[in-house]
C-alpha beads as a LAMMPS data file, in Angstrom:
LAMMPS data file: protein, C-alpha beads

75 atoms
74 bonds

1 atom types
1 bond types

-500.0 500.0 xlo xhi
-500.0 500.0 ylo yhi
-500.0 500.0 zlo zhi

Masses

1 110.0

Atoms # bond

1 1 1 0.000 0.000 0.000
2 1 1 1.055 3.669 -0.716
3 1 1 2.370 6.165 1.972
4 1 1 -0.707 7.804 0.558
5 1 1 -3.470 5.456 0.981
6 1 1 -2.203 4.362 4.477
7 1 1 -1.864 7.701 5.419
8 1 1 -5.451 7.828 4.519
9 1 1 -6.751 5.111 5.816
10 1 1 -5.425 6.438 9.029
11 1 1 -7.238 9.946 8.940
12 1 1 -10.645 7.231 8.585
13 1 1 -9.770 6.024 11.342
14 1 1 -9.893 8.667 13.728
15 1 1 -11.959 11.228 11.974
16 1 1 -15.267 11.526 13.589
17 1 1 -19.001 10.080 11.634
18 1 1 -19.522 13.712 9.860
19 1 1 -16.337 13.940 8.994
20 1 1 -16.166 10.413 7.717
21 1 1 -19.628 10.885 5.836
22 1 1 -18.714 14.142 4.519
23 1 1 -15.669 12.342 2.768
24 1 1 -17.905 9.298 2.100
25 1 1 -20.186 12.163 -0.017
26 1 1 -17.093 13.556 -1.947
27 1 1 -16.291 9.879 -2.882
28 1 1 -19.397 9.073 -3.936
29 1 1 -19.394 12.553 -6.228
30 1 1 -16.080 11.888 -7.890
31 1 1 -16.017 7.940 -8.255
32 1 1 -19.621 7.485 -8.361
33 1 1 -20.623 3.826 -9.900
34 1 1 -23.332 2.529 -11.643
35 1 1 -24.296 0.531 -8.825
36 1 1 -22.093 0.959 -5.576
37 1 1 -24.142 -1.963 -3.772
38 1 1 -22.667 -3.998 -6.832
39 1 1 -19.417 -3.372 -5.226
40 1 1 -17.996 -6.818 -3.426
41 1 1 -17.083 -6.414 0.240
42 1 1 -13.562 -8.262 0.501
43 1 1 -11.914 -9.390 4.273
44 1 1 -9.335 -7.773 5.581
45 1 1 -6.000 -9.686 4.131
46 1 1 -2.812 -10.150 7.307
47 1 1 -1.164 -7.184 5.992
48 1 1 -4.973 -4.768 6.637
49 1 1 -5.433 -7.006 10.025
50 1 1 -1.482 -6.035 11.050
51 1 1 -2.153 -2.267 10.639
52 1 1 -5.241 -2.158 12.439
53 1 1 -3.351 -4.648 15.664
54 1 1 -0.734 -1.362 15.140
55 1 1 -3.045 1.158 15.300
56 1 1 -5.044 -0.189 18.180
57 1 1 -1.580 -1.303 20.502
58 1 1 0.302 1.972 20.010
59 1 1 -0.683 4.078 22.683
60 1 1 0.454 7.273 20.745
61 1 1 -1.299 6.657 17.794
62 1 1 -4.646 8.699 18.475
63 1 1 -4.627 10.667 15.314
64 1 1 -2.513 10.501 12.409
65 1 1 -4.100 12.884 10.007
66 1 1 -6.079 16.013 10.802
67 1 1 -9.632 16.687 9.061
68 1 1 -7.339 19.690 7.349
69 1 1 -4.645 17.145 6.231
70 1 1 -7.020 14.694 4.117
71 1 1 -8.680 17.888 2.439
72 1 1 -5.397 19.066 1.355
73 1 1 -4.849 15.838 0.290
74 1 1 -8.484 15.784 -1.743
75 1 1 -8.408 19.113 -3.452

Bonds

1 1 1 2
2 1 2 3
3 1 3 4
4 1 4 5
5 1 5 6
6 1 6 7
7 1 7 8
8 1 8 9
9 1 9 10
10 1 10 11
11 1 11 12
12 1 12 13
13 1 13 14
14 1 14 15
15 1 15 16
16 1 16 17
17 1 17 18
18 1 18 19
19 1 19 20
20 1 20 21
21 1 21 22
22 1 22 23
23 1 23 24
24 1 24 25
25 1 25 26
26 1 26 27
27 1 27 28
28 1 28 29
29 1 29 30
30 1 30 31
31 1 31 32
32 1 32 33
33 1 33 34
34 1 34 35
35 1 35 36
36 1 36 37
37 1 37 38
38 1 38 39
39 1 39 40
40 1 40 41
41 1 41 42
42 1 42 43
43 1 43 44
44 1 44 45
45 1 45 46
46 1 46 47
47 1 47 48
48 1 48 49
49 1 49 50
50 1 50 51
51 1 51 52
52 1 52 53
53 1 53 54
54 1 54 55
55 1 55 56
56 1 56 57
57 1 57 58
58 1 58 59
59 1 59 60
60 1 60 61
61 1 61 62
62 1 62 63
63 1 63 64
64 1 64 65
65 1 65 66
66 1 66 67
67 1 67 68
68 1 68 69
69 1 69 70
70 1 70 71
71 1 71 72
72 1 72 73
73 1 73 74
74 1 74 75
């Protein structure tokens, strides 16, 4: 994975549920789909479930993008 996307996946993480949806509406608006419930949910592979085991055992890892950080990021 990217610096990018992990960096991203980390601002998801911690960003509150407007936050979150507000990004979930810009998504929608640029990479809109025919169908998104077409879309095919896929597990988490060792490499996603190794991340998250970091994420949740590192004590000073409570936010690693700001809400200002992913929407430099998106514009």
């Amino acid at each position: 994975m990217s610096e990018i996307k992990a960096r991203l996946m980390g601002a998801i993480t911690v960003m509150d549920e407007e936050a979150a949806r507000r990004l979930w509406n810009m998504i929608e608006r640029m990479y809109s789909a025919p169908d998104w419930d077409a879309v095919e949910e896929e597990a988490p592979d060792e490499i996603d479930l190794a991340m998250i085991r970091e994420i949740r055992e590192d004590p000073d890892c409570t936010a690693l993008a700001s809400d200002e950080e992913v929407r430099a990021l998106l514009n």
